[in-house]
C-alpha positions in Angstrom: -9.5 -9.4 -10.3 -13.0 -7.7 -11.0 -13.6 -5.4 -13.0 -15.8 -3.4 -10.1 -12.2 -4.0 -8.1 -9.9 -2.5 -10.6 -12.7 0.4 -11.5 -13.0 1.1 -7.3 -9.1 1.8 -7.0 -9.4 4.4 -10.1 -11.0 6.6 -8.0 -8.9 8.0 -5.3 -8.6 10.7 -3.5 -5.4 12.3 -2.7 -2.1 12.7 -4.8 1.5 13.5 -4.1 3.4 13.2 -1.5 1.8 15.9 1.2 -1.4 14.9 2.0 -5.4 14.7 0.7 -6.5 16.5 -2.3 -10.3 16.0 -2.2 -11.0 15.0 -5.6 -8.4 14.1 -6.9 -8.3 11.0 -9.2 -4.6 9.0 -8.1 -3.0 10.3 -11.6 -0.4 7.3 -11.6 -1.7 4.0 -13.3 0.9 2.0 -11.4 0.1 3.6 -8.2 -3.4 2.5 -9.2 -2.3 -0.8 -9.8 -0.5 -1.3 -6.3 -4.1 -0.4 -4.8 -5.9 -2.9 -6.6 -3.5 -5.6 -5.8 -3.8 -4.3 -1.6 -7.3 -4.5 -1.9 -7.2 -8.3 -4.0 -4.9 -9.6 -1.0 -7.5 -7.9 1.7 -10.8 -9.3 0.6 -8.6 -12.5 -1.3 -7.7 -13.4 2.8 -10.4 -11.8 4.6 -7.7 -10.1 6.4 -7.7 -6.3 7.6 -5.4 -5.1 6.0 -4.1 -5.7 2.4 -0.6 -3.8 1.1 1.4 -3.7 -2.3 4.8 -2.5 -2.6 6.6 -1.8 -6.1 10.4 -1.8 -6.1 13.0 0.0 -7.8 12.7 -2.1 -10.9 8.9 -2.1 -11.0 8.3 -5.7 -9.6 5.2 -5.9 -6.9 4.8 -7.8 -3.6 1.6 -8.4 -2.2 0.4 -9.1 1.4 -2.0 -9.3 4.0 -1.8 -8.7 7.4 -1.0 -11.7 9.7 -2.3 -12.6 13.0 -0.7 -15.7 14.6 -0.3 -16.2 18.5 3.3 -16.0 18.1 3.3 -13.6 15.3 1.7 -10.3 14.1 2.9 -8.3 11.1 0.4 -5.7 9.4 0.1 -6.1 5.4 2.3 -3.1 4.8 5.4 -4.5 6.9 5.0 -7.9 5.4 4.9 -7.0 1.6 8.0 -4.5 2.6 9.6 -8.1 3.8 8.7 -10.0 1.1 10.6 -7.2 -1.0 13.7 -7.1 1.0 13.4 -11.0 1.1 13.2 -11.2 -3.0 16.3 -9.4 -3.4 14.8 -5.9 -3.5 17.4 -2.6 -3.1 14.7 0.1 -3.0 10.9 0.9 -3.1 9.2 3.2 -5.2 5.6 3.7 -3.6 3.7 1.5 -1.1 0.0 1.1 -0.8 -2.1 -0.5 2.3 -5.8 -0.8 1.7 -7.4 -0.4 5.7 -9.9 0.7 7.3 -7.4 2.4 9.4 -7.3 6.5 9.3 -3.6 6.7 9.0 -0.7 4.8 8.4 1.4 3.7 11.8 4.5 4.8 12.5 6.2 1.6 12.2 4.7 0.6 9.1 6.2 4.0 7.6 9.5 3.4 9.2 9.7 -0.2 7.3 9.6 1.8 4.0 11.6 4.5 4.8 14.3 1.5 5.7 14.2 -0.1 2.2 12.7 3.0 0.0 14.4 6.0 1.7 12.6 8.8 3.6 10.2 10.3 0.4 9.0 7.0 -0.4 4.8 7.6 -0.8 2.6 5.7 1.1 -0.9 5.4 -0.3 -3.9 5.0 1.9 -6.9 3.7 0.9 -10.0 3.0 2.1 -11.5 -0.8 2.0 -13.7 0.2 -1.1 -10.3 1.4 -2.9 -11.0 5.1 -2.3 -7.6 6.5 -1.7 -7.9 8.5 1.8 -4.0 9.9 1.7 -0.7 9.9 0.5 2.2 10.6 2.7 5.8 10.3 2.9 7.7 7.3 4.4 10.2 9.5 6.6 
C-alpha cells in the first residue's frame, strides 16, 4: 500500500450512520482502514468497484467487483461472501470504494443479512474521499 493510498482514505467526508457531514474527517482508524484496503483491491484489479468488510471479531475481507459472462457480483456483495464463507457471524462496518453515487439496494441488503439492519456502509469516492455513510437496513 502507498503511502499517497493510505493518506487519500484519511480524508473523508461523512461520519456516522445518517448521512454526509461535509468536512468531516472519517474519525474511526479502522473504518479508515477498511477504505484503504477497498480502494488497494479497486486499482490492485482495475476493477470498478473495490469493498472491505470487518467482522465481528475484527478480521477483514477484501474484494473487487466481478464481471464474468456467467457471473456478476459487485465488490461489496463479494467481500460480504467471502465473510460468510470464512466462518463470519456478523459485520461491523462495510466500505465500497466506486465511482457510484450511492450504494444499491442489494448490496445493502447483503450486509443487513450478515451484519443486522445498523450495520454502516461507507462510500467513497475512487480517490478515497468518503462521499457517505449509511445504514445497511
Amino acid at each position: 500500500m502507498s503511502d499517497d493510498a493510505a493518506n487519500s482514505a484519511d480524508s473523508g467526508t461523512g461520519s456516522g450512520t445518517g448521512g454526509p457531514a461535509a468536512g468531516a474527517q472519517v474519525p474511526d482508524a479502522e473504518d479508515r482502514k477498511i477504505i484503504t484496503l477497498a480502494r488497494s483491491a479497486r486499482a490492485r484489479n482495475g476493477v470498478p468497484e473495490g469493498a472491505a468488510v470487518r467482522d465481528e471479531t475484527g478480521r477483514t475481507y477484501v474484494a473487487g467487483s466481478v464481471e464474468l459472462d456467467s457471473l456478476k457480483l459487485s465488490a461489496l456483495r463479494t467481500a460480504v461472501a467471502m465473510a460468510v464463507a470464512s466462518g463470519a457471524q456478523s459485520l461491523e462496518a462495510a466500505a465500497v470504494v466506486s465511482a457510484a453515487g450511492e450504494v444499491p439496494d442489494e448490496d445493502r441488503a447483503a450486509v443487513k443479512d450478515l451484519g443486522g439492519a445498523g450495520t454502516p456502509v461507507l462510500l467513497a469516492g475512487p480517490d478515497g474521499t468518503l462521499r457517505t455513510t449509511v445504514t445497511a437496513g
